[in-house]
N, C-alpha and C positions, 0 to 999 in steps of 0.2 A: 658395784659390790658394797656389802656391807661396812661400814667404817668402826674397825672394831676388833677384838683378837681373831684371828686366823682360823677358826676350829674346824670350817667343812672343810670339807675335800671337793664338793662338785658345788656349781653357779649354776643359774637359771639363764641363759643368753636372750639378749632382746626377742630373739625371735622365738621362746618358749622352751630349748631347747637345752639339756644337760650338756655341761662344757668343764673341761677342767680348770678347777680357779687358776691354775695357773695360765690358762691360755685368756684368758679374763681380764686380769688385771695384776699390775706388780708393784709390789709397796717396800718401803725403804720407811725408815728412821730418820730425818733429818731435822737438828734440835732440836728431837724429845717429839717432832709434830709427823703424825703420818701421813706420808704423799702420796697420792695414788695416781699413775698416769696409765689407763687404758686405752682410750681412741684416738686418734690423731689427723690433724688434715694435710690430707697430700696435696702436692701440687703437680701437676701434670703437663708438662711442655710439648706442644704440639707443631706438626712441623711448617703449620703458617704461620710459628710467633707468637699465636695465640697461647691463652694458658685456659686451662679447666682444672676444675680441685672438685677431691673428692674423699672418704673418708674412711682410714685403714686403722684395723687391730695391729697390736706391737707388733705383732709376726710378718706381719707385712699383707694379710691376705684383705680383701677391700669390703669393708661394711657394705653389703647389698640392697639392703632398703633406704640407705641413706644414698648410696650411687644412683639408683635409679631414680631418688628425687631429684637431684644435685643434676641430671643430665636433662632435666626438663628446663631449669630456669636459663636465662640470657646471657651470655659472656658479662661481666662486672655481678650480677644477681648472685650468683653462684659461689663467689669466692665472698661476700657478707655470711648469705645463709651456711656455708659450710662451716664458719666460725662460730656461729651464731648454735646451730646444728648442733656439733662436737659438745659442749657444754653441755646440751639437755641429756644429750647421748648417754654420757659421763655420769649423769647426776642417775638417769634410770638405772647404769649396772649398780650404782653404791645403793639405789633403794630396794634392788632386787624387782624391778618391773618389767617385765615383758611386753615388749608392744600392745599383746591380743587382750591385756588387763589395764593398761594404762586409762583412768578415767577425769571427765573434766575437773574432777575436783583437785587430781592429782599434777595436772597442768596449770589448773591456779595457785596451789602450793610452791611451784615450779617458780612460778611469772613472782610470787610473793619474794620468795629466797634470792633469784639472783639482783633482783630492786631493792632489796633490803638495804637501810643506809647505815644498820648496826648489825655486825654479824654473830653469829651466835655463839657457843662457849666452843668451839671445837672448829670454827670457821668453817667455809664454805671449800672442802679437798678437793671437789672435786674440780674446781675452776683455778685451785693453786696459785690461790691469793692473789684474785684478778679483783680490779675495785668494782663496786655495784654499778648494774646497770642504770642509766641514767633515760632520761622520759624518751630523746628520740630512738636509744638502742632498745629499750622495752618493747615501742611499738612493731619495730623490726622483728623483733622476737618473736612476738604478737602472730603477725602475720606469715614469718616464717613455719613454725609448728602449726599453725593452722593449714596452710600448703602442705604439710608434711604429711599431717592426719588426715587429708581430705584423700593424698595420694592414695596414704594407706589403706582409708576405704575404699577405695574405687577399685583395689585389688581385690579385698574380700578381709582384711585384717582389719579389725574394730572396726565395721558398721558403723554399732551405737555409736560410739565416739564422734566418726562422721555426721552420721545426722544431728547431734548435739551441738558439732561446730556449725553446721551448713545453712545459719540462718541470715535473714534480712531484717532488716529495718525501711520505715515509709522515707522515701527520698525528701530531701531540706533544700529548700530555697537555691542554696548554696552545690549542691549534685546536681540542681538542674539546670543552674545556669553553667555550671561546668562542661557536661555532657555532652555527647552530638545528640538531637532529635533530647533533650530533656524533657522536654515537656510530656512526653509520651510516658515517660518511666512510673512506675507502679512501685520499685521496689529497689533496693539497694544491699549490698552485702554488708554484713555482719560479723564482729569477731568477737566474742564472748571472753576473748584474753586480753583485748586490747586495754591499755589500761589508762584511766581519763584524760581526755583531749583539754591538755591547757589553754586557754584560750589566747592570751595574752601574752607574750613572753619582750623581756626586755633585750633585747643580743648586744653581747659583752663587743661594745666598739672598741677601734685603735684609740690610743690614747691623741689629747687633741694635740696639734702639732706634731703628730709621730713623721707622718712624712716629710716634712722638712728638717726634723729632727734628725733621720737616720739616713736622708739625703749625704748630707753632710757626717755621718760617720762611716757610712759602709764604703770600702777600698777599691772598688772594679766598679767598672762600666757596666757589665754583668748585675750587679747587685743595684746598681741607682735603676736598672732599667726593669727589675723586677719588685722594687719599692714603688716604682711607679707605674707599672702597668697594673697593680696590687689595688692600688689608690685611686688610679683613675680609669679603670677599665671595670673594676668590681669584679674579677677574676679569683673565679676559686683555684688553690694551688695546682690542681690536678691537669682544671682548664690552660692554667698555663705553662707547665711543664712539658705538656703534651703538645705543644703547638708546632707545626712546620711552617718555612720560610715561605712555603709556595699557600698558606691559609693566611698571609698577611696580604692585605693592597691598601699599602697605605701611599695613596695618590687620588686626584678627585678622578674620577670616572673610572675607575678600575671594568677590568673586561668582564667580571662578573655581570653588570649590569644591575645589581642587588640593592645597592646604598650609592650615591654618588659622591660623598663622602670620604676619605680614609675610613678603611675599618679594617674589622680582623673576622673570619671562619671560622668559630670552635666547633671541629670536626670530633666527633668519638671514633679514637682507633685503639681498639683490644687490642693491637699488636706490636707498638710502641715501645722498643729494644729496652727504656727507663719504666715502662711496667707504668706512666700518669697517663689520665683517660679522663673524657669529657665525663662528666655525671649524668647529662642528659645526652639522647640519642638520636635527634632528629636525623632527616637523609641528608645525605651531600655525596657529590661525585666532582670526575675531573671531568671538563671536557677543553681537547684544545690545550692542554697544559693548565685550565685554570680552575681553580675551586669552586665550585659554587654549590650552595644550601649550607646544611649546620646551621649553630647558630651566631648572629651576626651582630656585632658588637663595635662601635663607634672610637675610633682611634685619638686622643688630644693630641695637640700640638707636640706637649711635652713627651707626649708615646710616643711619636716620629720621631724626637730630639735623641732619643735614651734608645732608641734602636739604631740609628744612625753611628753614633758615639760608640754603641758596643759593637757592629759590627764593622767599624774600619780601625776596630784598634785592640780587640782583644779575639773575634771571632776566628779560627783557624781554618785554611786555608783547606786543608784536604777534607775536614769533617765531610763524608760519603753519609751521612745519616739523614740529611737534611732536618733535621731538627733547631729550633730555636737558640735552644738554653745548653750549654756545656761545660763540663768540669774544665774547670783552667790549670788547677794546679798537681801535682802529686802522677801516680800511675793509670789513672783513669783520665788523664788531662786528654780531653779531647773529645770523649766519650757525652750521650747526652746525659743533662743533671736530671735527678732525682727527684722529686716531692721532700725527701726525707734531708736532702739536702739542704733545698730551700728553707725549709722552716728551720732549723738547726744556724744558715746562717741569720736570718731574722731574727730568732733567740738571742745569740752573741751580739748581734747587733745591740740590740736592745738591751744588755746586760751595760754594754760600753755607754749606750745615752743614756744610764737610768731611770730609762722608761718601763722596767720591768720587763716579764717575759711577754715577749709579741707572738703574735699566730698570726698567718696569713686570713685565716675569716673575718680576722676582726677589720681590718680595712673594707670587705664585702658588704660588712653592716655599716661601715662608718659611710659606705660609695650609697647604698640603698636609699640611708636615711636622708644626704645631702640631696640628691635627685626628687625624693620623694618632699622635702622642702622648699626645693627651686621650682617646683611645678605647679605648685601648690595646692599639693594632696592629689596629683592623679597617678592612680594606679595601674592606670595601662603605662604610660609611661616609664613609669618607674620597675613594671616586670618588663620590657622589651628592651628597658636601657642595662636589666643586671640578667637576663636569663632565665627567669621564673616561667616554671610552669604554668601556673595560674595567679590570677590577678588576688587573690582570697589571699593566700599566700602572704603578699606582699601587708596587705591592710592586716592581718592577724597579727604580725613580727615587728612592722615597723609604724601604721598610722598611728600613732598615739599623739595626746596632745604636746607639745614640747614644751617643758616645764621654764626653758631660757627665755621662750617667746615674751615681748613686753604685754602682746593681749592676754596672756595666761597670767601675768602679775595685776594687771588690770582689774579683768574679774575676780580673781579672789578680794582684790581693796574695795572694789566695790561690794562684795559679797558678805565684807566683814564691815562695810558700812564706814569705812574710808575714805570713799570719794563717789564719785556722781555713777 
């Protein structure tokens, strides 16, 4: 909708269609600044546990071109883009665009506003003072409305639009060595919104000393054992939130046959009663009672020590979840913990060692870059020991030269003609 005094009486609905503004959108006065809240994402509980989202008018009735794209992507895919989604959704009733007129020019305007890192005199209503997107939720963006509008045309709504997105570029070094059969490739997709691939990025590590630091402040066996699977696993929070007792063999020869080593399973399960899920989705099954596939991850000494410790002296006896991680204290005590949990007590933690605020990735970067220095600079190593996708990945975010290093003070003294 238009943001602005009230005068029509009828709106143009995404889908071309005359709609009563009232069934549109509904706006309020809130200190002087106009709110507008139209679409909404639902969430949908299904009776395997699983969840699906998808995207409703105030009324309750279910935005249809946004459902039928939403039922195409993957369990975890789904519930990004439906957020991701709802925004652009939003931002078309306020400009008055209908799907069948929406043009590329009008989607880089899009991608322009919600990156913006100064907003404009009236702010951005329609996202209700959400902070700007940042470079990797851009890209998300990016690729999401590009699926959206590919779907659309494959319907028969904006065509042009489609064919505008639908292009490629000559595959890089870098696609071909990723690819199965690269070599053969001619061609590679294209996203006309995507907006410039940083090359270089430095990732905000744990502060030095954090783990031994918050070793020694945090209260439960529970929390030293997730400061340190954090530290020396390279465990994203999700990854270990999500984790069951039957994805651990931490013993040498476990029945997997997989690693001969203690290690751990990061299994992706949608349907995990605490809502945490692997990020990546390789296969894995039981057989025999025991896990095998996911992905496979190398247990320290100290990750035996801090599981041991948390389960013979805080882990509850009846917990039917089989889950790792569980609330100890209050009216969920027993229940499995949250992601939202975790970080929250990390935060406090780190408020009491001031160490500032902590986030669980930041150990991921601090696990990445140690590995990738003990090895010295190999990068398969380094994606097999943290979960990466790809090896590119790895040398994009973390090979950089290390500025502590003595060779790196070295060359510059020599460079500035200092020494031999």
């Amino acid at each position: 909708m238009f943001v602005g005094p009230v005068s029509c009486l009828v709106a143009y609905s995404l889908t071309g269609h005359v709609r009563d503004v009232r069934h549109v959108a509904w706006e309020a006065c809130v200190s002087g600044q106009l709110v507008i809240g139209i679409l909404r994402v639902q969430v949908l509980e299904r009776g395997d546990g699983t969840r699906s989202f998808t995207i409703v008018w105030p009324e309750g009735a279910v935005h249809a071109e946004a459902d039928r794209f939403l039922r195409t992507r993957e369990p975890g895919t789904d519930r990004t883009y439906a957020y991701l989604l709802v925004d652009h959704l939003r931002w078309l009733e306020r400009e008055c665009l209908p799907l069948a007129s929406v043009t590329l020019s009008d989607l880089q305007r899009y991608m322009g506003a919600v990156g913006a890192k100064v907003s404009g005199p009236f702010g951005l209503p329609w996202r209700e003072g959400k902070r700007p997107y940042g470079q990797a939720t851009l890209s998300l963006t990016a690729a999401c409305l590009k699926g959206f509008y590919l779907h659309q045309a494959a319907l028969g709504v904006n065509e042009d639009l489609g064919r505008q997105l639908d292009r490629a570029r000559l595959p890089s070094r870098a696609d071909r060595n990723r690819a199965l059969l690269g070599h053969v490739k001619t061609a590679m997709p294209s996203n006309p919104l995507a907006p410039k691939q940083v090359r270089r990025r430095h990732p905000k590590m744990a502060p030095e000393g954090a783990k031994e630091t918050l070793l020694e402040t945090v209260r439960s066996a529970r929390d030293r054992l997730v400061v340190t699977w954090l530290a020396d696993g390279g465990f994203r929070v999700g990854e270990l939130c999500g984790l069951h007792l039957e994805d651990l063999h931490l013993r040498e020869g476990a029945g997997c046959r997989q690693c001969r080593s203690p290690h751990v399973h990061v299994c992706h399960r949608p349907a995990n009663p605490n809502r945490a899920a692997a990020k990546t989705k390789p296969e894995w099954y039981v057989e025999d009672g025991t896990v095998h596939g996911g992905l496979i991850r190398r247990a320290s000494p100290a990750m035996i020590h801090t599981y041991f410790e948390y389960m013979t002296t805080e882990y509850p006896r009846a917990a039917g979840h089989g889950m790792l991680l569980v609330q100890l204290h209050g009216d969920r005590a027993g229940e499995p913990w949250t992601t939202d949990g975790a970080r929250r007590m990390l935060s406090r933690a780190g408020k009491r060692a001031e160490l500032g605020r902590i986030k669980p990735h930041g150990f991921r970067h601090s696990f990445a870059t140690a590995v990738l220095d003990a090895s010295g600079g190999d990068l398969v190593v380094t994606r097999e020991a943290g979960g990466w996708a790809s090896a590119a990945t790895v040398d994009e975010i973390y090979a950089h030269a290390d500025v502590h290093d003595p060779g790196f003070a070295r060359a510059l003294s020599k460079a500035w003609g200092e020494g031999e």
